[in-house]
C-alpha positions in Angstrom: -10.5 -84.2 320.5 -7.3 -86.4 319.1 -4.0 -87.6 321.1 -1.3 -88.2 319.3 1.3 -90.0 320.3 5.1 -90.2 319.2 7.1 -93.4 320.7 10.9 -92.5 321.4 12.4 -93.5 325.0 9.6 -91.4 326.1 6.3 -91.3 324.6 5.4 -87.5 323.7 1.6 -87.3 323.8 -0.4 -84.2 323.0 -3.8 -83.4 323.0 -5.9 -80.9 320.7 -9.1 -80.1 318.8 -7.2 -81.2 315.7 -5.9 -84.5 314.2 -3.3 -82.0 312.8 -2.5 -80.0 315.7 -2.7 -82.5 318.0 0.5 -84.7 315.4 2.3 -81.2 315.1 2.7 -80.5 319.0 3.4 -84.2 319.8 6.0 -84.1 317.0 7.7 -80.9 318.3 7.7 -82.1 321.7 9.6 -85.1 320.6 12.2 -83.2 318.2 12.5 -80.9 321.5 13.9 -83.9 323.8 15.6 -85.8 321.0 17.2 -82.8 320.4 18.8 -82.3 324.0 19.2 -85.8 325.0 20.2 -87.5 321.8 21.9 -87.4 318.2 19.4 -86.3 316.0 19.8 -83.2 314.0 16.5 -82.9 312.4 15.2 -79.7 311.4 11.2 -80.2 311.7 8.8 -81.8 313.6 7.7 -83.6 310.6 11.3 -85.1 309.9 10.1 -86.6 313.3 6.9 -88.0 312.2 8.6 -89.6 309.4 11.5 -91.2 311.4 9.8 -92.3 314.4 6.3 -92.5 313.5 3.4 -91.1 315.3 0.0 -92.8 316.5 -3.6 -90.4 316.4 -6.7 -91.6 317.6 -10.0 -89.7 317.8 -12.0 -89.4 321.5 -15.3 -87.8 321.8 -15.1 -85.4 325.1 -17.0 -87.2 328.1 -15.5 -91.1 326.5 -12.9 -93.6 327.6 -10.8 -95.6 325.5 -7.8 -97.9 325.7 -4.9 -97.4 324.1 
């Protein structure tokens, strides 16, 4: 499993089976509240990933890490 996290007012964190998936949905949920609660006109999720950055780390199900 990977959580990805995106740091913007609000942290957008997703989790998936994926490194990639797991960046793409944190990214989107991002763009979606920057979008309606801010001035950016991005187009993509990965415009978001460039701008704000994004932070993935790898957990094994059943383990605890901090973050």
């Amino acid at each position: 499993m990977f959580i990805a996290i995106v740091e913007t007012k609000y942290r957008a964190v997703a989790i998936a089976e994926t490194a990639a998936e797991a960046k793409r949905l944190a990214c989107e949920k991002a763009l979606e509240y920057l979008r309606e609660n801010e001035e950016y006109w991005s187009e993509t999720a990965e415009d978001v990933a460039e701008d704000y950055g994004y932070s993935l780390t790898e957990l094994e199900v059943g383990s605890a890490e901090l973050i």
